[in-house]
C-alpha positions in Angstrom: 44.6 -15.0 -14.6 43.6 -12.8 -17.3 40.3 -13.8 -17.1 40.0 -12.8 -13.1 41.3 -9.6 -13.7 38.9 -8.9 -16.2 35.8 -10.3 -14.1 37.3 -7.8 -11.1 37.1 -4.9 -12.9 33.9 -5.6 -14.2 32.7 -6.0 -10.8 34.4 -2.9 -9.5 32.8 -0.5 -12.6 29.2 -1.8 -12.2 29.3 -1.9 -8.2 31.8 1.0 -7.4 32.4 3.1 -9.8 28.9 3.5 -11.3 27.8 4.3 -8.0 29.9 6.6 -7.3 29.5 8.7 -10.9 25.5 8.4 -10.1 25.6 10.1 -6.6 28.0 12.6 -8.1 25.8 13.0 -10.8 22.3 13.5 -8.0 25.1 15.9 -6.4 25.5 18.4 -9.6 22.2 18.6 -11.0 21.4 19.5 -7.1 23.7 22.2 -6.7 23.1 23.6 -10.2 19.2 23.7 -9.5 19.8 25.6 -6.0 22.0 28.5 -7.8 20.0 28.5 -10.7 18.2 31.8 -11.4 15.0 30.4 -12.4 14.4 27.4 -9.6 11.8 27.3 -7.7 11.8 24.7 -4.5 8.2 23.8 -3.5 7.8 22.0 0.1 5.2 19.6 0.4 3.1 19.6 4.4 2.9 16.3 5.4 -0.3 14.6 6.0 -1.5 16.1 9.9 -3.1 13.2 10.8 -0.2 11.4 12.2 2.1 14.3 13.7 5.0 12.7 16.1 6.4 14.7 18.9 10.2 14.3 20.5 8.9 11.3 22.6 5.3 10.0 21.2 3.7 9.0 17.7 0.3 8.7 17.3 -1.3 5.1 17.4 -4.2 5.2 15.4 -4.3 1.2 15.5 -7.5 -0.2 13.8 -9.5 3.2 13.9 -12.5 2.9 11.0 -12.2 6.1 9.7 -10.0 9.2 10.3 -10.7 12.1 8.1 -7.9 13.1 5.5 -7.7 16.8 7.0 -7.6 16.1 10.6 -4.9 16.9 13.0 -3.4 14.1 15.4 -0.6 15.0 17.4 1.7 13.4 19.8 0.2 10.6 22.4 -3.2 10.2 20.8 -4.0 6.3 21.1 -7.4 5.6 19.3 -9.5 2.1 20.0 -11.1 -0.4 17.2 -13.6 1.1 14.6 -13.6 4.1 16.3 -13.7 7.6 13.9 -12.3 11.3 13.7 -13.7 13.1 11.6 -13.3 16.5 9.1 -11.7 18.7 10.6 -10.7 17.9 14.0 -7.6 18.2 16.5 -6.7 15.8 19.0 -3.1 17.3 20.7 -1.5 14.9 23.0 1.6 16.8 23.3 1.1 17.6 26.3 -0.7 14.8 28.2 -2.0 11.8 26.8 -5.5 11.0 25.1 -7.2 7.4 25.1 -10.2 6.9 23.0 -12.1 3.6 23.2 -13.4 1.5 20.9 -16.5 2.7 18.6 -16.6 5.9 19.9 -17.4 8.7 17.1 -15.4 12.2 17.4 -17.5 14.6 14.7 -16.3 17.6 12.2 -14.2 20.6 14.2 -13.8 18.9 17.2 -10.9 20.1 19.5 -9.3 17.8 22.3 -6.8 19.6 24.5 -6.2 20.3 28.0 -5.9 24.2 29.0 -4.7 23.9 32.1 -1.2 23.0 31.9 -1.6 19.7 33.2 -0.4 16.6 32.5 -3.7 14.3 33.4 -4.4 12.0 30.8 -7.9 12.8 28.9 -10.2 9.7 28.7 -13.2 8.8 26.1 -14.3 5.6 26.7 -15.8 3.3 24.7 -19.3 3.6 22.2 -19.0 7.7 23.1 -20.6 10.0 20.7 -19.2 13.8 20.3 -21.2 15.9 17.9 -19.8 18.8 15.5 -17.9 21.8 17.0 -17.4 20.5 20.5 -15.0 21.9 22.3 -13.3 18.8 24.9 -10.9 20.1 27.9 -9.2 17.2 30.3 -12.0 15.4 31.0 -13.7 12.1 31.4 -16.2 10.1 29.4 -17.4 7.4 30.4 -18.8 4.4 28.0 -22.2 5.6 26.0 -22.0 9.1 27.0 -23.6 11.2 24.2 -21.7 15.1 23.9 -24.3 16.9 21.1 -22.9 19.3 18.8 -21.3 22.9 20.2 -21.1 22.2 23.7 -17.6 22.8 25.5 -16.3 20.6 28.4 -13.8 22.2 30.6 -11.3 20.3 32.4 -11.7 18.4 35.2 -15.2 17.3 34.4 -16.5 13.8 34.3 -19.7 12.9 32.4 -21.2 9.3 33.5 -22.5 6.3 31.4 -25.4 7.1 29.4 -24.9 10.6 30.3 -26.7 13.4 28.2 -24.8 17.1 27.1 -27.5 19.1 25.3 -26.2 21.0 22.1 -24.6 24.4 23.4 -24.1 23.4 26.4 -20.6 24.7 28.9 -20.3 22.2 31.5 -18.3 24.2 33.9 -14.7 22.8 35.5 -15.0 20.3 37.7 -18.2 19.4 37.2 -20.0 16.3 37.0 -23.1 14.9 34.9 -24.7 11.5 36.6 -25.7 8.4 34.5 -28.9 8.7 32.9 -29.0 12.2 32.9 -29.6 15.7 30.6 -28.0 18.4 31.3 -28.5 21.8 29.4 -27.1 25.3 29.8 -24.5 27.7 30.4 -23.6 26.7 32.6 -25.0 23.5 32.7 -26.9 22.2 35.2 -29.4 18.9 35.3 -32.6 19.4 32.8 -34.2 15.7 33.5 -33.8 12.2 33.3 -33.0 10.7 29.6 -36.0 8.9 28.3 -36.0 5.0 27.0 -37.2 6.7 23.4 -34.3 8.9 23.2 -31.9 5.9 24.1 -33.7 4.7 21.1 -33.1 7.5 19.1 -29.2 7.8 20.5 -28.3 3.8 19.3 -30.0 4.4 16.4 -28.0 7.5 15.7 -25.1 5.9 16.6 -25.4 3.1 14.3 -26.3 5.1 11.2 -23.0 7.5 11.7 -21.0 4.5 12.2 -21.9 3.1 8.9 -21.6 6.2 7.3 -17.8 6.2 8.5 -17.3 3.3 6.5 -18.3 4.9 3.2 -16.1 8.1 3.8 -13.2 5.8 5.0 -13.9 4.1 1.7 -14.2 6.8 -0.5 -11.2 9.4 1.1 -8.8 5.7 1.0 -9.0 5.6 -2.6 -5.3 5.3 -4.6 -5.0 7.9 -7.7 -5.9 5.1 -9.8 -9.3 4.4 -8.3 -10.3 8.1 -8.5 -8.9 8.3 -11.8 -11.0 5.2 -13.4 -14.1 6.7 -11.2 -14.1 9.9 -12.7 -13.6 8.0 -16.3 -17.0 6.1 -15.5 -19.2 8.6 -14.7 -18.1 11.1 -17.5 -18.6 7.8 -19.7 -22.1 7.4 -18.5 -23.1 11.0 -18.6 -22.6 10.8 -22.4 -24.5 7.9 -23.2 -27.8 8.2 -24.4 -31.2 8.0 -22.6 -31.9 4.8 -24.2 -28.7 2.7 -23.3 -28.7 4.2 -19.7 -32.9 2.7 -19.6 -32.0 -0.5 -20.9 -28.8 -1.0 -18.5 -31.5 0.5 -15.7 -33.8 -2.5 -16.4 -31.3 -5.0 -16.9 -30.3 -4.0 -13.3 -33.5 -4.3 -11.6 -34.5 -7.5 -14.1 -37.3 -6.1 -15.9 -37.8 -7.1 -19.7 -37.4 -4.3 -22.3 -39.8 -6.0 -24.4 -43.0 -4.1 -25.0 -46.0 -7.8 -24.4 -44.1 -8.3 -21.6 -45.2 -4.8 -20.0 -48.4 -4.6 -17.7 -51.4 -3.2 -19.7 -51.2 0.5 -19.2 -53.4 2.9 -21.4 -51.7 5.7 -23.3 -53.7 8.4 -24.5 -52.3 10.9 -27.1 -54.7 13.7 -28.0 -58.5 12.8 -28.0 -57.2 8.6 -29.1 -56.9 6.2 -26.4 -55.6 2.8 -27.0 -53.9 -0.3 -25.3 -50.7 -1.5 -26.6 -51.0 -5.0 -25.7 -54.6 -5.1 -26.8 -54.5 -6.4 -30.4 -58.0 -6.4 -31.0 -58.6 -3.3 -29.6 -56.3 -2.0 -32.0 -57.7 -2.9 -34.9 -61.3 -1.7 -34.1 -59.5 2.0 -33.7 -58.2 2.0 -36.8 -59.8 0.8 -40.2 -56.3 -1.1 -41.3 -53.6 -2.4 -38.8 -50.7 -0.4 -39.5 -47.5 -2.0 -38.7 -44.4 -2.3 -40.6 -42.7 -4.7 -38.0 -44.6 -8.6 -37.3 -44.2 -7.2 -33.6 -45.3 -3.9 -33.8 -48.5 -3.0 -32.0 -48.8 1.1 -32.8 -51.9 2.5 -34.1 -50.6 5.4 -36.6 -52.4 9.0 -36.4 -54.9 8.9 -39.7 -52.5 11.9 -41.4 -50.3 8.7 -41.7 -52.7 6.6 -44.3 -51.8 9.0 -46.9 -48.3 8.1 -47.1 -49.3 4.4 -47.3 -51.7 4.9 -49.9 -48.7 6.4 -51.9 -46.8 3.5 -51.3 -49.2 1.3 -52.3 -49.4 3.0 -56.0 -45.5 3.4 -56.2 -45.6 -0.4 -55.6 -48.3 -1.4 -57.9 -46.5 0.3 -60.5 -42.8 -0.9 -59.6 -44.8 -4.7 -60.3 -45.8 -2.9 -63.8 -42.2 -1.8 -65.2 -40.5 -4.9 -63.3 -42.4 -7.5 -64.8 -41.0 -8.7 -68.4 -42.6 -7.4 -71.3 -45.6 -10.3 -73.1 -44.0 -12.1 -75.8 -46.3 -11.7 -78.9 -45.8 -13.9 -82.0 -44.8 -13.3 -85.6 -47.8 -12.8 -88.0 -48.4 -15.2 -90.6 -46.8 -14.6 -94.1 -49.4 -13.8 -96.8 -50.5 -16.1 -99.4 -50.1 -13.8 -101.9 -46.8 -11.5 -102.4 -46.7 -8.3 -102.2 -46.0 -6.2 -105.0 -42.4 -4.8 -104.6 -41.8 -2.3 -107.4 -41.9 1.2 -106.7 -45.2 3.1 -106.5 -44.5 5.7 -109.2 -44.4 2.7 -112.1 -47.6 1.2 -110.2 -49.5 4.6 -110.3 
């Protein structure tokens, strides 16, 4: 029995009441920062690009890339791989927006209606809208190609593999046919679109398209990522010259050794000479100067003096390091030498 009561009020102390003292706690240190003299409250924005309204939230489903500073509000539905970028508004607050698949909305691009109406604005699929385009309620059919600054006012359809020069104000209501340029303000038919600039559209398509990846890639990175990124490339920009070269040829499998080098002639003042030709070294210069069994260099001729110093300083280092001759005793004279002093000689 004792032992249940004690497990129960463990169990109410670490579930209830701890609880309970931690809210009250959050609630304190709350009110104490909000009458506090010195607080300062900061309110963060949230991130634009998904903005719901009372009834609709953005589906951005499996869009490739949509720019960090964009602005997507309400019933904006956007296809597969398809890309807003820097800069832009979609508002679907007011009627709703479909964009297809692979279609490419560019920098300061606004999509709205002005009329008031409800009509649903529809870009279809592979569509390319260039910088600073201004899109009303509209139509856009699949591969219809809108080039930077024009303005489409509502009402207005634009036909597969329609063409909106740059600058162009296609008026309200009107109506640009397949296979088509139109130019102007307002704009009114130009000439027919040419098999080389369908050429030149794909191929423009295709390159932007790629290059939504890499800014997808790059603007998705965590605080980490960016973090160890910014480490690498300060740690690289203090290396030296030579490790940077020898990582350089390691990457694009060259050999750093110098034989294995094609034979390239260096000239230095009025000398020319091959390093990888060994005999042709050697007629240059009277003695082969190289300190290393690998070393090719001819040295300038100021050089010889400081190996003809050398060469004494080691001649004579042989002198004082060898051991001195060992000479032996003279022989002891036959007759003794007279030991008493010279003044009782003399």
């Amino acid at each position: 029995m004792r032992q249940l009561i004690i497990s129960l009020g463990d169990h109410i102390t670490k579930y209830k009441i701890g609880p309970l003292i931690r809210t009250l706690g959050t609630v304190l240190d709350i009110v104490g920062f909000k009458i506090s003299s010195t607080a300062y409250l900061e309110n963060y924005v949230r991130s634009l690009r998904n903005i719901p309204t009372e009834t609709h939230i953005p589906d951005l489903g499996s869009a490739k890339f949509i720019a960090p500073n964009t602005s997507i509000i309400g019933d904006v539905k956007f296809g597969k791989n398809s890309s807003l970028w820097y800069g832009s508004v979609a508002r679907g607050d007011i009627q709703k927006i479909e964009i297809g698949d692979n279609t490419i909305i560019q920098d300061l691009v606004t999509i709205k209606r002005n009329d008031g109406k409800t009509d649903p604005i529809v870009i279809g699929k592979n569509v390319f809208i260039g910088p600073g385009c201004k899109i009303g309620g509209c139509t856009l059919h699949d591969h219809s190609f809108i080039s930077m600054g024009s303005t489409i006012e509502d009402d207005c359809v634009v036909e597969s593999y329609g063409f909106l020069a740059a600058g162009a104000v296609l008026a309200k209501g009107s109506k640009v046919p397949s296979g088509q340029v139109w130019a102007g303000s307002p704009a009114h038919f130009l000439r027919e679109v040419t098999n080389e600039e369908r050429d030149a559209i794909y191929e423009h398509f295709n390159e932007t398209s790629q290059l939504a990846e890499v800014h997808h890639e790059e603007a998705e990175k965590s605080f980490e990522t960016v973090f160890l990124d910014d480490w690498e490339k300060d740690r690289k920009f203090r290396r030296n010259h030579i490790e940077t070269l020898l990582d350089k040829l390691e990457e694009l499998d060259i050999s750093s050794h110098g034989h294995d080098a094609p034979e390239t002639e260096f000239i230095h003042g009025n000398q020319r000479w091959n390093y990888n030709e060994r005999q042709q070294t050697e007629k240059i210069s009277e003695r082969n100067w190289k300190p290393f069994n690998e070393d090719g260099a001819v040295f300038p001729d100021e050089w010889k003096v400081y190996g003809e110093d050398m060469d004494r300083y080691e001649r004579a280092k042989k002198v004082f390091d060898a051991p001195p001759p060992a000479y032996e005793a003279p022989n002891a004279p036959s007759i003794p030498r007279d030991q008493t002093p010279w003044t009782r000689r003399y």
